[in-house]
C-alpha positions as CSV (number, residue, x, y, z in Angstrom):
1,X,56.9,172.9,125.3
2,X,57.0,176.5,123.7
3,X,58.6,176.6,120.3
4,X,60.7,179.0,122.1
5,X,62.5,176.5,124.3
6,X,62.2,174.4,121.9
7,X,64.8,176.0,119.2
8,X,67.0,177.1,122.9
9,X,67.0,173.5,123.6
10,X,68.7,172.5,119.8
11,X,70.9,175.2,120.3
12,X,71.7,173.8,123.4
13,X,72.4,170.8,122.0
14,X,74.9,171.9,118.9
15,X,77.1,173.6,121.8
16,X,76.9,170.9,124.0
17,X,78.6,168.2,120.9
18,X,81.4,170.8,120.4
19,X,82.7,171.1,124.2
20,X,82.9,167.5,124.3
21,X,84.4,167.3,120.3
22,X,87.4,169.0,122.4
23,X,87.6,165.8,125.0
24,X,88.5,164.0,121.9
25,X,91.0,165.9,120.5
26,X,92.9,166.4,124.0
27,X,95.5,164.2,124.9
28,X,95.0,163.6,128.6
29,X,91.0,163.4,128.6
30,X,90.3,163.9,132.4
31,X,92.7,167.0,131.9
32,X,91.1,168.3,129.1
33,X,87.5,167.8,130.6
34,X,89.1,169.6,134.0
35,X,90.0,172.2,132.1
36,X,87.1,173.0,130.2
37,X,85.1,173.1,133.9
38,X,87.4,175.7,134.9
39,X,87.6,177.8,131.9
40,X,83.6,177.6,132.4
41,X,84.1,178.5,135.8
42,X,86.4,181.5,135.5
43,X,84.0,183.3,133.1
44,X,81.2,182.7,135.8
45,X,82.9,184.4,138.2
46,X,83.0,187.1,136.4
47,X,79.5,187.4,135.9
48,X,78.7,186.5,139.5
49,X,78.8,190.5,140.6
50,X,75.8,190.8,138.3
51,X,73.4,188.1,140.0
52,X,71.7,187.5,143.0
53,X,73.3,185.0,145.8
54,X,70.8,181.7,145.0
55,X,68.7,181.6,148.0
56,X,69.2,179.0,151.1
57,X,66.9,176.2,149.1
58,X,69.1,176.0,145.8
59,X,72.7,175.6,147.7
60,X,72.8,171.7,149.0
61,X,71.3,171.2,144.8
62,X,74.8,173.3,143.5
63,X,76.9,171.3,145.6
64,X,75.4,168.1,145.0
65,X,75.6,168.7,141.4
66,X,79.4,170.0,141.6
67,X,79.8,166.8,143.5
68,X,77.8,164.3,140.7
69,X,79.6,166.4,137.5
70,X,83.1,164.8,139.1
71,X,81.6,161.9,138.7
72,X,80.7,162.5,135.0
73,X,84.0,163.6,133.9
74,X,85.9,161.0,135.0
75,X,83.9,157.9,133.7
76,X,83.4,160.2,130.5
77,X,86.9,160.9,130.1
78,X,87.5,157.1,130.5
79,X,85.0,156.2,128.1
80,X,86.7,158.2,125.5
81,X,90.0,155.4,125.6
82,X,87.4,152.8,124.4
83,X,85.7,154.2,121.6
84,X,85.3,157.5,119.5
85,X,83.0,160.1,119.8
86,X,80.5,158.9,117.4
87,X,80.0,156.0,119.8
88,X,80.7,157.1,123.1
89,X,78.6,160.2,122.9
90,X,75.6,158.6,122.0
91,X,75.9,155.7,124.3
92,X,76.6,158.0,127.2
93,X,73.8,160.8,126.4
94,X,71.4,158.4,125.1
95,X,71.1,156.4,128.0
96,X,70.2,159.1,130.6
97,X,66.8,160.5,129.3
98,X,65.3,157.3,130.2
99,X,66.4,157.6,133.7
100,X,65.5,161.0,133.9
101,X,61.6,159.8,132.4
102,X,61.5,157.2,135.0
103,X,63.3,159.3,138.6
104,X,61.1,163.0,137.1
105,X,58.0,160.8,137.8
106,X,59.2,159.6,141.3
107,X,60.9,162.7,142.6
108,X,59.1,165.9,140.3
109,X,55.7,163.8,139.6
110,X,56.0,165.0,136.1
111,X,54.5,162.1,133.8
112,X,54.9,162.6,130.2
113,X,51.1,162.5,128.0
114,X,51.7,159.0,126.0
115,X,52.7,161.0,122.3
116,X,55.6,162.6,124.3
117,X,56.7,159.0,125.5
118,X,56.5,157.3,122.3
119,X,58.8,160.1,120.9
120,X,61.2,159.5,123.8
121,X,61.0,156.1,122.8
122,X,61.8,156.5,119.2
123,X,64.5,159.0,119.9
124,X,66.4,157.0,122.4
125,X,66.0,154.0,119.8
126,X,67.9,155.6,117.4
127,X,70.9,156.9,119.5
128,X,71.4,153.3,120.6
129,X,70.7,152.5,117.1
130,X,73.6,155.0,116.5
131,X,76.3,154.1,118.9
132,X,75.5,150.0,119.2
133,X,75.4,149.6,115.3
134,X,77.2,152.6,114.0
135,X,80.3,152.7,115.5
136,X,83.6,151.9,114.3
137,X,84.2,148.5,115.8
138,X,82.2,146.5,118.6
139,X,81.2,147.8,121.6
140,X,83.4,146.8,124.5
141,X,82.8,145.7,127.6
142,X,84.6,148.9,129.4
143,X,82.7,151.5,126.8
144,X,79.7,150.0,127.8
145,X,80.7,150.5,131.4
146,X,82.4,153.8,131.4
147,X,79.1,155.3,129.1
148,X,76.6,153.7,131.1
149,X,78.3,155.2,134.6
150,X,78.2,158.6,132.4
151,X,74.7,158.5,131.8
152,X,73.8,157.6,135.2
153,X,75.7,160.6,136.7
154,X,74.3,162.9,133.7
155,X,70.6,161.4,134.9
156,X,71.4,162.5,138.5
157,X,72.7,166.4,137.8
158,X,70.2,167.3,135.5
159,X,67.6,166.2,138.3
160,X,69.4,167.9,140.9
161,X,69.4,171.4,138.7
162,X,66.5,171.1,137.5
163,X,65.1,170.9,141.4
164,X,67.7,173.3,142.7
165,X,66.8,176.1,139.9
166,X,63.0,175.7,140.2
167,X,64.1,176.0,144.4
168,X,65.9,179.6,143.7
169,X,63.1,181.0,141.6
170,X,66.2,182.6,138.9
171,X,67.9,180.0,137.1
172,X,70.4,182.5,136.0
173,X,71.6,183.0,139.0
174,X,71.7,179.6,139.9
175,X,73.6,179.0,137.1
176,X,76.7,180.7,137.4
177,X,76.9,179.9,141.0
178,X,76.7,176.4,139.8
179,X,79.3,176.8,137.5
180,X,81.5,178.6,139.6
181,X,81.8,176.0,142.4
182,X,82.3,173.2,139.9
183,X,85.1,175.3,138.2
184,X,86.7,175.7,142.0
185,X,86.0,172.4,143.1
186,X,87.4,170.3,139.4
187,X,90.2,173.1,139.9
188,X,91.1,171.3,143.9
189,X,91.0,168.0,142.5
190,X,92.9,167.9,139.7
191,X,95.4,169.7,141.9
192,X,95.1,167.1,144.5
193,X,95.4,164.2,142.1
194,X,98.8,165.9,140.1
195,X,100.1,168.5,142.5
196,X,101.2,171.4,141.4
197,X,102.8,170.7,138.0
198,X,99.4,170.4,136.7
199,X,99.4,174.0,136.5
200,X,102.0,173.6,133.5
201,X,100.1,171.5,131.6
202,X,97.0,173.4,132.1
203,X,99.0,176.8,130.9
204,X,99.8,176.6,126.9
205,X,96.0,175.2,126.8
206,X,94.1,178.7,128.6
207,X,92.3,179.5,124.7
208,X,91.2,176.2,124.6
209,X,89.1,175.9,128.0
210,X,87.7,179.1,128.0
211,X,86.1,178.5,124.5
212,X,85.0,174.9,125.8
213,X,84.0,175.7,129.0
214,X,82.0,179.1,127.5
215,X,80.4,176.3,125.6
216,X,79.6,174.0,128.2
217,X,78.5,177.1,129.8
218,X,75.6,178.5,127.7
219,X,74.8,174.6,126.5
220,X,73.9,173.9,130.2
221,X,72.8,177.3,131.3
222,X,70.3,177.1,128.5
223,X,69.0,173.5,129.5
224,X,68.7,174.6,133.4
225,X,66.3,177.7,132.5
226,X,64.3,175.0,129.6
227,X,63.8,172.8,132.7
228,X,62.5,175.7,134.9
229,X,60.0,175.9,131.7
230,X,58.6,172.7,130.1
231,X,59.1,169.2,131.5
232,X,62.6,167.6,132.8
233,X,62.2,164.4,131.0
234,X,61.1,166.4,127.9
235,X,64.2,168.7,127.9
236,X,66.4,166.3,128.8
237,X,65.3,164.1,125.5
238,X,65.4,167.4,123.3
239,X,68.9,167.6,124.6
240,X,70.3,164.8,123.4
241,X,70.2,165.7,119.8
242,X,73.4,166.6,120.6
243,X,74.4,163.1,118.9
244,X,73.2,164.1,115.9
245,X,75.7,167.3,116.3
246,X,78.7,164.8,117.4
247,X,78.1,163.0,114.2
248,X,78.8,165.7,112.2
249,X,81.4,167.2,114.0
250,X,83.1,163.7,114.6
251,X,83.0,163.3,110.6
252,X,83.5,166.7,109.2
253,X,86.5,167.6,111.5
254,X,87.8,164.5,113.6
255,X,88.0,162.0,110.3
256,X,85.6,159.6,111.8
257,X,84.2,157.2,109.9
258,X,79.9,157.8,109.3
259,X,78.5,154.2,108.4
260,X,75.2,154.5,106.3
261,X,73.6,152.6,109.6
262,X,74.3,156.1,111.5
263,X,72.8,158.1,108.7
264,X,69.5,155.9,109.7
265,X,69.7,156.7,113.0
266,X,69.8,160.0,112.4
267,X,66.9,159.9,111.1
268,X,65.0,157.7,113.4
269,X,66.1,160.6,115.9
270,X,64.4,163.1,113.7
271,X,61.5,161.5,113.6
272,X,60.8,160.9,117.6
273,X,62.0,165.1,118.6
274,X,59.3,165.4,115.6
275,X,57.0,163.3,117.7
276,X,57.9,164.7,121.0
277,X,57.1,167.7,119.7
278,X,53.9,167.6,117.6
279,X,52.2,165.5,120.5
């Protein structure tokens, strides 16, 4: 990987933590998550007159993905009633790299040189590490569930992009398109699930989902044109740094606790993106 996508791919990451710092602080999660998809979603639409249409390859990948993010904010949201973000976040994101190592191999018959691997290993280690051992009480049996479900949906939309934006040959484009059919599409359920009142909840909140969802936005827009350039499995490991970034924001400005065994997992994290990337 190119030191290049490399620092894109941390960037990535700090954003990533902040959109979903804001799941935590809102008080109906699903909502909050729905909201931050359409905020991202408005501000794609207005970019969409400066992009090309994604060719007739990348569109059943943008609605398949629209289709599998539903998925991941509503067991994410859920998750987030069990446990705080120090834990939920790493269970969650820590989880999916290994299913995106294993499915990349089957489906993109990209196989990672053994360093890269062991780094993998090592970082994944230390988010469990982090969210098993670290977190504020004992995992339960519905965090585990609710995270695990996340992960598995996250595993399954970062393979679909990554196929659908290598498919349209401009991952900008595909992008935004993406982003603008899962803003319209969270927009119809939420309104089929709550009717129209939702729209006054949603109202006094407006600041708030454009800042996440232009977040969640460039995070994920980042990682899609990183994939179209070095490895899936590889970007999807880099990516989960995040944790690191959720720590930090979870202690610093949500008053979570940060028990020393989180401060070693931090490290242990460290150390395999330093082996991922010097191998």
């Amino acid at each position: 990987m190119p030191t290049s996508v490399f620092v894109m791919v941390i960037a990535s990451a700090a954003l990533h933590a902040g959109w979903n710092a804001l799941l935590k602080i809102g008080l109906d999660r699903f909502l909050t998550a729905s909201l931050i998809q359409i905020g991202a979603g408005a501000i794609a639409l207005l970019a969409l007159p400066f992009v090309p249409v994604p060719n007739a390859a990348a569109w059943p990948w943008i609605v398949l993905s629209a289709l599998l993010h539903i998925g991941y904010n509503v067991f994410l949201s859920r998750a987030y009633q069990y446990g705080d973000l120090g834990q939920v976040y790493p269970l969650s994101r820590g989880s999916s790299p290994l299913l995106v190592a294993g499915l990349s191999v089957l489906l993109l018959g990209e196989l990672l040189p053994g360093g890269q691997l062991f780094g993998l290993a090592v970082l994944v280690a230390g988010i469990w590490l982090m969210a098993v051992r670290g977190g504020s009480g004992k995992a339960s049996r519905g965090l585990l569930l609710c995270a695990l479900m996340t992960a598995l949906f996250i595993a399954s939309y970062t393979l679909a992009d990554a196929s659908g934006a290598r498919a349209n040959g401009d991952p900008l484009s595909y992008s935004l398109w993406l982003f603008a059919v899962n803003g319209l599409v969270m927009a119809l359920v939420i309104l089929g699930q709550r009717g129209p009142r939702v729209v006054r909840e949603l109202g006094p909140h407006w600041r708030a989902g454009l800042v996440g969802g232009g977040m969640s936005m460039l995070a994920y827009t980042i990682v899609i044109w990183a994939m179209t350039q070095a490895p899936v499995a590889l970007v999807s490991a880099l990516r989960e740094t995040s944790v690191v970034f959720a720590l930090l924001i979870g202690r610093l400005w949500l008053g979570e606790s940060l028990p020393p065994i989180r401060l070693l997992a931090c490290l242990i994290i460290l150390a395999g993106v330093a082996l991922m990337k010097l191998a």
